[in-house]
TIFIMI-924281 format. One line per field, with one value per residue (C-alpha): residue in one letter; x, y, z; residue number from 0. Coordinates in steps of 0.1 Angstrom, whole numbers. Last residue first. Layout:
// TIFIMI-924281
code = (a_...)
c1 = (X_...)
c2 = (Y_...)
c3 = (Z_...)
pos = (NUM_...)
// end
This chain:
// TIFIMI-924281
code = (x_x_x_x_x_x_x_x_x_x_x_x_x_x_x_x_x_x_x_x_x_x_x_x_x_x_x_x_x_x_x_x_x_x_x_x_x_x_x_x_x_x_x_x_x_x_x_x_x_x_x_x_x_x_x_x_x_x_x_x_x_x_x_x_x_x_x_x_x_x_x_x_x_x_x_x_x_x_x_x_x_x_x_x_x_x_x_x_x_x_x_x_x_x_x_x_x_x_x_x_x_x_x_x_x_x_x_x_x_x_x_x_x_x_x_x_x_x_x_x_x_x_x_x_x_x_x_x_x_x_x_x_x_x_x_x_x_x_x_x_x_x_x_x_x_x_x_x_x_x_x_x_x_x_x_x_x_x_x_x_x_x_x_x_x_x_x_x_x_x_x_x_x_x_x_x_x_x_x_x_x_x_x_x_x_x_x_x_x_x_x_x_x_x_x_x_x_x_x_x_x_x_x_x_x_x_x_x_x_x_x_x_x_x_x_x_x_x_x_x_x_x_x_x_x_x_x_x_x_x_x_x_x_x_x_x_x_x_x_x_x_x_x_x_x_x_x_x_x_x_x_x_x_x_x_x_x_x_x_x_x_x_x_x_x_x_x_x_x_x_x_x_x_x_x_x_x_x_x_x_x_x_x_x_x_x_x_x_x_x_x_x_x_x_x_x_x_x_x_x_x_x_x_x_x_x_x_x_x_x_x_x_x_x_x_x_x_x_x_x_x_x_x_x_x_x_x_x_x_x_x_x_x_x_x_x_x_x_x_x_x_x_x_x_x_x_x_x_x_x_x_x_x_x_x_x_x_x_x_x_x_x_x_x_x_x_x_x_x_x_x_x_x_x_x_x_x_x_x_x_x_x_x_x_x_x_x_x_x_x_x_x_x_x_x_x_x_x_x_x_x_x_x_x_x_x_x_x_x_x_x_x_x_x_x_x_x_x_x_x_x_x_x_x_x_x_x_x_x_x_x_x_x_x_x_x_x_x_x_x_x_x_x_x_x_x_x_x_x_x_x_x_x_x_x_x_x_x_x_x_x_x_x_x_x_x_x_x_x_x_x_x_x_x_x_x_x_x_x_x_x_x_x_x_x_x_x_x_x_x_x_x_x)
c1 = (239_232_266_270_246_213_207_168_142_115_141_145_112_112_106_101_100_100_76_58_86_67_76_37_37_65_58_24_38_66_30_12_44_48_12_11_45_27_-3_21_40_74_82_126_141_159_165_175_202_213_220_201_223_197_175_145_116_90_97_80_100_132_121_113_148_152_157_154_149_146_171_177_167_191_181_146_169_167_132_131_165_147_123_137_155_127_110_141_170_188_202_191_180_198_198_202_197_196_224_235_237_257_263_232_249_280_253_236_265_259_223_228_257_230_201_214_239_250_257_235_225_249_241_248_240_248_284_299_303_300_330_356_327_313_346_356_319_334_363_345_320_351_357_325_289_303_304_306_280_270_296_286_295_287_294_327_353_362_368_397_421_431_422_388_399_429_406_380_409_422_393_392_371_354_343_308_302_330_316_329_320_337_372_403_425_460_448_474_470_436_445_471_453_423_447_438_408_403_384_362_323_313_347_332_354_340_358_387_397_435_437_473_478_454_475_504_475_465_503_506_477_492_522_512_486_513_535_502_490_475_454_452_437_434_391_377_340_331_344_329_354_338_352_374_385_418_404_438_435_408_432_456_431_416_449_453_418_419_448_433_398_380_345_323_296_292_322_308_335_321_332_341_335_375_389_369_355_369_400_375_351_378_395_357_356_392_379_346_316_288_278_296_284_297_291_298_299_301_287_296_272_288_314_349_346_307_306_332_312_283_304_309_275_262_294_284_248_248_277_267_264_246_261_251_243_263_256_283_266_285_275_258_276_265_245_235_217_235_266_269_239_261_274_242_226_253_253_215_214_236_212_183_205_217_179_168_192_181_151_121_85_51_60_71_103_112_128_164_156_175_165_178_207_220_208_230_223_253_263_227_235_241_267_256_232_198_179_139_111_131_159_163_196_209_210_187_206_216_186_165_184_184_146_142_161_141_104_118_130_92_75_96_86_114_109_104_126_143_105_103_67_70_57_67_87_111_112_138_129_148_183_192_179_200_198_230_240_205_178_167_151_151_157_113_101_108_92_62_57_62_36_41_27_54_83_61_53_92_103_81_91_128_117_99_134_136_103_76_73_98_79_41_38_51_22_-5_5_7_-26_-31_6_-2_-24_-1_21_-9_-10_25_29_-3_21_9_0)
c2 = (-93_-64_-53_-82_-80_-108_-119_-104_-127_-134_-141_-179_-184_-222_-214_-228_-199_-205_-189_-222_-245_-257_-293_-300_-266_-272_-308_-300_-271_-293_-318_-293_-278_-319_-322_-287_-303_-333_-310_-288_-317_-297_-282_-288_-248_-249_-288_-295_-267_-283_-314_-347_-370_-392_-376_-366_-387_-363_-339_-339_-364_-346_-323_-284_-272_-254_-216_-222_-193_-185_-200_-194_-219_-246_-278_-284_-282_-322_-329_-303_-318_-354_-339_-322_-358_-376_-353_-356_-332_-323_-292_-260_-244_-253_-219_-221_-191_-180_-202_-198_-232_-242_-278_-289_-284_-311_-336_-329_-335_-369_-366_-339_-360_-390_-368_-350_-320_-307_-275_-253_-230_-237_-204_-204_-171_-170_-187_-179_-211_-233_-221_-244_-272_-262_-260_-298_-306_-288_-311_-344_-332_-318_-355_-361_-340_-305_-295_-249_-237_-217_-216_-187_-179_-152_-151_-160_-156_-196_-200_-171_-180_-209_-242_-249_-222_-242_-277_-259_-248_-284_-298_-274_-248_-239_-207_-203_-190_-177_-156_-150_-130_-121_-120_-126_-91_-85_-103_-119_-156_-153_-150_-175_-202_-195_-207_-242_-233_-196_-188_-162_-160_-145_-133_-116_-105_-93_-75_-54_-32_-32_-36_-33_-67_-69_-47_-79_-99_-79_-77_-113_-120_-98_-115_-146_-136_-118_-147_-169_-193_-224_-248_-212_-200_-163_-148_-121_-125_-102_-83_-78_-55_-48_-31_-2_18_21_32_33_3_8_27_3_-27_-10_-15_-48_-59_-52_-73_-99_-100_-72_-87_-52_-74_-61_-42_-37_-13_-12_13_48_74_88_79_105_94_113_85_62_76_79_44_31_52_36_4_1_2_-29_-23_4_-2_27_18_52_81_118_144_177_206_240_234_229_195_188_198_174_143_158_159_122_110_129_112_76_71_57_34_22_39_29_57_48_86_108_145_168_201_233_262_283_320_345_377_379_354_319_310_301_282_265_246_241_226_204_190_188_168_144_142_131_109_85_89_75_47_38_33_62_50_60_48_12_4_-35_-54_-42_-48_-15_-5_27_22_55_90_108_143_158_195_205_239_233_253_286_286_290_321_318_328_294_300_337_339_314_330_311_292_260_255_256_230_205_211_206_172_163_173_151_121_119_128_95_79_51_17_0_-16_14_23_3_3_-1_31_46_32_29_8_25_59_85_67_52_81_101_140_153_187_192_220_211_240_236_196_203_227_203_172_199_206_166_155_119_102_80_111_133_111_100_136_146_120_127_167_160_167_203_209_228_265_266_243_257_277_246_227_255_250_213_212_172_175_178_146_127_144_133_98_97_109_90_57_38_0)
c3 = (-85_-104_-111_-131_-150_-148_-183_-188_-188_-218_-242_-230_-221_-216_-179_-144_-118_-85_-62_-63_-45_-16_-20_-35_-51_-76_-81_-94_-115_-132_-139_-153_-175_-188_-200_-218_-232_-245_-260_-274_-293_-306_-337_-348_-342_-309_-305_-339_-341_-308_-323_-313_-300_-313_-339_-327_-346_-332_-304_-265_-250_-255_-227_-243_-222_-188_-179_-136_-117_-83_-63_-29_-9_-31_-13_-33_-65_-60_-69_-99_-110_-110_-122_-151_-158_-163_-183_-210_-210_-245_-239_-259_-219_-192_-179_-137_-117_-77_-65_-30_-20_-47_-33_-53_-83_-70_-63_-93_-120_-125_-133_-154_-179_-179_-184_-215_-212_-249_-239_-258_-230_-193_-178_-138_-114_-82_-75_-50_-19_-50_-73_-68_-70_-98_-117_-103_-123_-155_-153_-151_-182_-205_-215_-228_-221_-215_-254_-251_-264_-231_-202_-185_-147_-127_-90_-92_-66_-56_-91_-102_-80_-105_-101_-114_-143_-154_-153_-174_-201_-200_-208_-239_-245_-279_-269_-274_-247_-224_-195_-167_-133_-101_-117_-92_-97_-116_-146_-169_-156_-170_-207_-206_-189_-205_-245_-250_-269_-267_-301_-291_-295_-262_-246_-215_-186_-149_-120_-134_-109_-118_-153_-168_-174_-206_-218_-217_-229_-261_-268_-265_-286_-310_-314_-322_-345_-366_-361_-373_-353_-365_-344_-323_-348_-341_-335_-312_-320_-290_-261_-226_-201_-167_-136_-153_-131_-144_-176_-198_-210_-229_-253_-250_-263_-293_-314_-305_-306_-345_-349_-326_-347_-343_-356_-346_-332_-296_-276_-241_-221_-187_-157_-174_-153_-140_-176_-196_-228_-258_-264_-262_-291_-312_-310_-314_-348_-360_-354_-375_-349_-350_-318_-289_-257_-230_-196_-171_-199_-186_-207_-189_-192_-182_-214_-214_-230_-236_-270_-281_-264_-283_-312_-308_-301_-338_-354_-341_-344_-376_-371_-333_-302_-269_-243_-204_-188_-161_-169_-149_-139_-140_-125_-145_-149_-125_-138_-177_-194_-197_-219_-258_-274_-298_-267_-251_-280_-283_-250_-253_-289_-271_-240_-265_-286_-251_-245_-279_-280_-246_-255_-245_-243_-254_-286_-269_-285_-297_-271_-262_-222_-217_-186_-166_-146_-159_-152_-131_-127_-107_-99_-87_-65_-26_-26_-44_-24_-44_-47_-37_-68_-88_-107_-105_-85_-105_-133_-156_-191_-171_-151_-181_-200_-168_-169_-208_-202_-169_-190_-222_-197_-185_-221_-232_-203_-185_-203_-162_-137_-128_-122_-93_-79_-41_-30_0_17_-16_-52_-71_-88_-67_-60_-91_-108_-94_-86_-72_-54_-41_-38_-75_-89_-127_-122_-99_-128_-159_-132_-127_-156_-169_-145_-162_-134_-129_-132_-113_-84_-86_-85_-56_-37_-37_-34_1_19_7_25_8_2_-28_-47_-39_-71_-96_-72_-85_-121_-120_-105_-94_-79_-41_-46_-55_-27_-8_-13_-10_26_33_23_-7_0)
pos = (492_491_490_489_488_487_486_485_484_483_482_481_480_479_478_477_476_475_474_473_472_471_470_469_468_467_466_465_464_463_462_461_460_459_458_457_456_455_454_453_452_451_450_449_448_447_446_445_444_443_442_441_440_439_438_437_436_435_434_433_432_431_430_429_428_427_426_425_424_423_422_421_420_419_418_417_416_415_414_413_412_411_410_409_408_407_406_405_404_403_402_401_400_399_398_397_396_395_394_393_392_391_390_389_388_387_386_385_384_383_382_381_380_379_378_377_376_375_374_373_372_371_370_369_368_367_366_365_364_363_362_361_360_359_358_357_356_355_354_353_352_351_350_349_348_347_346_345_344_343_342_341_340_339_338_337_336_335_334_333_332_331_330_329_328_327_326_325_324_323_322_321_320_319_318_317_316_315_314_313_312_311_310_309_308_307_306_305_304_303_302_301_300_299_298_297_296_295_294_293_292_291_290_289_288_287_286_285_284_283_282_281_280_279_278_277_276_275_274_273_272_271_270_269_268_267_266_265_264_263_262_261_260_259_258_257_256_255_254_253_252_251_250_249_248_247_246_245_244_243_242_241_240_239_238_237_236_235_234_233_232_231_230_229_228_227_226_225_224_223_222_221_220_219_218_217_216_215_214_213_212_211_210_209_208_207_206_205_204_203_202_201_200_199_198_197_196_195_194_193_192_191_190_189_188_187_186_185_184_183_182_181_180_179_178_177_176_175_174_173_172_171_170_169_168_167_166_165_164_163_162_161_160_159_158_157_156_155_154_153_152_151_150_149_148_147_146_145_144_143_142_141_140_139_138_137_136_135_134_133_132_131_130_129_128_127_126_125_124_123_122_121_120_119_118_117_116_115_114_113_112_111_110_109_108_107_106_105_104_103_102_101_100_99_98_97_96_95_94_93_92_91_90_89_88_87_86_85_84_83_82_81_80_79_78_77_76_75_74_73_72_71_70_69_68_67_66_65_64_63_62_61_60_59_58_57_56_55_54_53_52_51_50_49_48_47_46_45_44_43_42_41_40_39_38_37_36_35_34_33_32_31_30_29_28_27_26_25_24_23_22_21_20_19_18_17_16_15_14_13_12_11_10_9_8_7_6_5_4_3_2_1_0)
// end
């Protein structure tokens, strides 16, 4: 239930004009809640009025629009408003171009004047765009266009310049969004509005633009680099990797389609891979590594070693590993840190099963979230690996799904998982026993596009939710959605 404090800030803001009136009468400490009314109820006046005169030196989103006392709505959790982020956008622009002694019908200390808006950590579920709602595409271009604006707009009226107010945003660029995002990061040297970029996710990028867009970025924000689909290559990595390097706060590096033959190396190849690893070196608060799409066979012990820091989440799918790689990782200090782990498409069901349960077991005491898609895990290769699963007592989600389980074995998973008190979700496969003439091993191209039997499977979800609720297990989610949840991030967990 609402609070009565909410309930009549809600009501407070029914007259935008009259509550616009009332701002600098009220409380300072009522502000929080009167942004996240506004912002939820789209109020957009009084949201523009509200970043005009904020009595604070930072205004997060993080902060104002998670689920609080007073409501529990989450609206981090939520496509944010398009007219929502419009009204804080024309409210950051206001404040910057009023004297400061007229924003608002009271004068501001100079001292307690906004100096941070930080609006990341909003979602970006990449589903198709809601037109009432804004992507994140569309914000990173709406506070571009602002920067710029404000640039060609010279200073404020006259009487005391603006004080400046750093911008903290998540950038999504790709080729035809690139020029526009990087004369906004232009703009915004020297000027009263500083774009600062914490995750930067740069897709489809030729290399020479994603060395520009670094070098613009300052080093004291940046905490994820997410390179996606720009095919690098180890030549190309090479000549991104020193300018990434130079983030020393950099928690999260995810790269992508990062290919050298290891079955036959090149000199070239050679030697870039141990350039890219020396670099690699120089990261000092590196907590999570993706290399989705990598050929790494033989090679984990090598990249790992570099790293001055234990990593707190992995992910290597699709990454051809070797037994060996699996029995490096199960040792190394690495394991009994992680807290993410991702070992999709990589074969665990012959001679890389026995080391990948050793893995499990390293990591137990840590590990939270587990995605195993595409891994060629039938019931034999489960069934042998759930006493060591079990172990993981903190465990909140298992993706088994593309491997090739039957009913029996989803039950018998089902029936042990009872142990693991905190998990929450489990991603699993259409069981085997609901295909036509499957093909034995059947591939995992079969699995994900052969048709299934919906009447079986109708049959099999009843019976999963019968077991659920007869070991008290209903608040957990049993799923073939794949796409309906998003990947837990690492910082989220």
């Amino acid at each position: 239930m609402h609070t009565l404090v909410f309930l009549s800030t809600r009501q407070v803001l029914q007259c935008q004009p009259a509550a616009c009136q009332a701002l600098p009468l009220l409380p300072r400490e009522l502000f929080p809640l009167l942004f996240k009314v506004a912002f939820m109820d789209k109020k957009t006046v009084v949201l523009r009025e509200l970043v005009h005169t904020w009595p604070f030196p930072l205004l997060s989103f993080q902060q104002l629009l998670q689920e609080c006392a007073h409501c529990s709505r989450a609206l981090l959790q939520e496509r944010p408003s398009t007219e929502s982020m419009q009204a804080v956008i024309l409210g950051l622009t206001a404040r910057l171009h009023t004297p400061e002694t007229e924003a608002g019908t009271q004068p501001l200390c100079r001292k307690h004047a906004l100096r941070v808006l930080d609006m990341t950590g909003l979602l970006d579920d990449g589903v198709e765009q809601d037109p009432g709602t804004m992507s994140m595409w569309d914000c990173t271009a709406a506070v571009a266009r602002t920067c710029i604006a404000q640039q060609q707009g010279g200073t404020a009226e006259p009487g005391l310049a603006p004080i400046p107010v750093e911008v903290r945003v998540d950038l999504r660029v790709n080729r035809a969004s690139y020029a526009f995002l990087r004369e906004a990061l232009r703009s915004s040297v020297g000027s009263p509005l500083r774009l600062c970029c914490r995750d930067l996710r740069a897709e489809d990028l030729p290399m020479r633009n994603t060395v520009a867009l670094l070098q613009l970025l300052d080093a004291g924000c940046l905490r994820r680099v997410d390179l996606r689909f720009n095919n690098l290559g180890l030549r190309g990595l090479s000549v991104i990797i020193p300018h990434v390097a130079r983030f020393q706060h950099l928690a999260s590096l995810r790269l992508h389609y990062v290919h050298g033959d290891s079955r036959q190396p090149s000199v070239d190849g050679e030697d870039n891979f141990r350039y890219f690893l020396a670099q690699m070196g120089r990261f000092t608060c590196l907590r999570e590594l993706s290399m989705g799409s990598s050929l790494l066979s033989g090679r984990l012990d090598q990249l790992l070693s570099t790293l001055q820091s234990p990593l707190e989440s992995l992910e290597l799918a699709f990454c051809a590993l070797l037994p060996e790689d699996l029995r490096f990782l199960a040792r190394s200090p690495h394991a009994v840190h992680l807290k993410k782990l991702d070992l999709s498409g990589n074969d665990l069901s012959g001679s890389q099963l026995e080391p990948f349960q050793g893995l499990l077991q390293a990591a137990a005491a840590t590990l939270l979230h587990l995605e195993l898609t595409e891994c060629q895990l039938a019931d034999t290769q489960l069934l042998a690996t759930l006493p060591v699963l079990t172990r993981c007592s903190s465990l909140r989600y298992l993706g088994l799904y593309g491997n090739p389980l039957s009913m029996a074995g989803l039950k018998e998973l089902l029936r042990d998982s009872v142990v693991q008190a905190e998990l929450r979700t489990v991603v699993h496969p259409f069981p085997v026993d609901c295909y036509e003439g499957l093909p034995w091993p059947p591939p995992a191209s079969v699995l994900l596009e052969a048709s299934i039997n919906e009447e079986k499977f109708a049959r099999v979800e009843a019976e999963l939710h019968q077991l659920l609720l007869a070991s008290g297990r209903a608040h957990v989610l049993w799923t073939t959605d794949i796409y309906g949840r998003l990947a837990a991030d690492y910082f989220s967990l």
